[in-house]
C-alpha positions as CSV (number, residue, x, y, z in Angstrom):
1,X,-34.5,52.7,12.4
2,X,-34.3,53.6,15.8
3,X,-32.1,56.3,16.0
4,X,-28.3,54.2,15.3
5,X,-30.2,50.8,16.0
6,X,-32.4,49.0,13.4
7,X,-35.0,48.0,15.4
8,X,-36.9,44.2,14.4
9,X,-40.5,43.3,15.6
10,X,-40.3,40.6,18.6
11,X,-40.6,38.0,16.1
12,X,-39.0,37.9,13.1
13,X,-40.7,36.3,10.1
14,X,-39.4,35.4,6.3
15,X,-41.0,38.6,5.2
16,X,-38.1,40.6,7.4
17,X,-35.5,38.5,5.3
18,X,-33.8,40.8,2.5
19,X,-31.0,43.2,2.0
20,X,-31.1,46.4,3.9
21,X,-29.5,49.4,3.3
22,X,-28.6,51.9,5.9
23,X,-26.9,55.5,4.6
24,X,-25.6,58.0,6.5
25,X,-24.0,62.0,5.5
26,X,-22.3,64.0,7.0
27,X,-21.5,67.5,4.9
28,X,-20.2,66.0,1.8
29,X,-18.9,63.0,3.2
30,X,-21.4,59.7,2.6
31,X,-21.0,56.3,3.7
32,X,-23.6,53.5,2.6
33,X,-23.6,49.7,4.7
34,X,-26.2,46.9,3.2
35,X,-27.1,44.6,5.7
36,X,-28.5,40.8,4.4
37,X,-31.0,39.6,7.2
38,X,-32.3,36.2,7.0
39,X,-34.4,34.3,9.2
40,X,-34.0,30.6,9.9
41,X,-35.2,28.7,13.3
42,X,-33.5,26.1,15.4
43,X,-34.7,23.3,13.5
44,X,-33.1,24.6,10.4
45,X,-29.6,25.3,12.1
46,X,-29.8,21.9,13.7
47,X,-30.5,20.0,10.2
48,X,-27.6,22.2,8.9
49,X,-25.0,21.4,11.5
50,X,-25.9,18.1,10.8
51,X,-25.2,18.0,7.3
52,X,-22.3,19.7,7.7
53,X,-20.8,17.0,10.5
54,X,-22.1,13.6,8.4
55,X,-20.8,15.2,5.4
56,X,-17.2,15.8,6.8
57,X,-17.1,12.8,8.7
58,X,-17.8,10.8,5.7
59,X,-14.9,12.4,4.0
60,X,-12.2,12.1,6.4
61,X,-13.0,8.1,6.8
62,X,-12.8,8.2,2.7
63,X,-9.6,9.4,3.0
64,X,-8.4,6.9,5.7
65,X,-9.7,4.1,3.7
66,X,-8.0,5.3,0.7
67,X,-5.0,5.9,2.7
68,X,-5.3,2.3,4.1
69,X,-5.3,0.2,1.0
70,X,-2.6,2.1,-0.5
71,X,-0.5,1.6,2.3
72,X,-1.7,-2.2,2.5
73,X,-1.0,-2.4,-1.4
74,X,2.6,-0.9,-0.8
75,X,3.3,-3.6,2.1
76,X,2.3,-6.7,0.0
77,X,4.0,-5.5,-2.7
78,X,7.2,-5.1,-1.2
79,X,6.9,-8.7,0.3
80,X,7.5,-9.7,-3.2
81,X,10.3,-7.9,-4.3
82,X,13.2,-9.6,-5.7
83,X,16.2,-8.0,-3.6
84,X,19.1,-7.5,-6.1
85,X,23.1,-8.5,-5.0
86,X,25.3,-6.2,-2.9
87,X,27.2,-4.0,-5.8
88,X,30.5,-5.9,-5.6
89,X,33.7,-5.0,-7.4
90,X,34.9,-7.7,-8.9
91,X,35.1,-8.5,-12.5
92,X,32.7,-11.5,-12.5
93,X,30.0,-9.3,-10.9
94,X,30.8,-6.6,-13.9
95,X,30.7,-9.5,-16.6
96,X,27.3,-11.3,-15.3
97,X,25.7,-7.1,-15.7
98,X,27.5,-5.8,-18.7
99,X,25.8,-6.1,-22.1
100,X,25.8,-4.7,-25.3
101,X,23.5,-4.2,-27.5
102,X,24.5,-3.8,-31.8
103,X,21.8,-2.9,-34.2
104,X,22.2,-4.3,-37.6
105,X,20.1,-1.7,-40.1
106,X,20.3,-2.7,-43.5
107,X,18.2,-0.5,-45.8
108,X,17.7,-0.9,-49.7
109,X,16.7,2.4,-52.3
């Protein structure tokens, strides 16, 4: 520590990675702030932005494809449909959909 700043070397290497702790009083008042410091270069960032990108990119065209053939599914289903009559109020419409059905239980003890 440099006075309020913590002061690095120029470079920083993986030893300087780790959790630091910086405490400061003031009568009987304390505060205490850790600080995690780690060290990674360019190269690292770069493959890690990378990652990140193909990783989300690969998942949003999952979700397009998925959403694709549903939809496609959906379509060619509904070319098929059998479209049922207007609901007419007639009685020959009512006695071509009215049923009945009678169960006949017979039982023996």
């Amino acid at each position: 520590m440099d006075g309020v700043a913590m002061v690095f070397q120029s470079k920083l290497t993986g030893q300087d990675e780790g959790l630091y702790s910086c405490r400061a009083s003031f009568y009987h008042h304390t505060a205490t702030v850790n600080i995690q410091v780690e060290v990674t270069s360019e190269d690292k960032q770069f493959a890690l932005a990378a990652v990140i990108c193909i990783s989300s990119a690969s998942a949003l065209i999952l979700i397009l494809v998925v959403t694709l053939w549903v939809w496609c599914k959906r379509q060619n289903r509904s070319q098929y449909k059998v479209k049922k009559p207007a609901v007419t109020e007639s009685k020959e419409y009512a006695r071509m959909v009215s049923y009945s059905i009678v169960l006949d239980i017979k039982s023996t003890v």
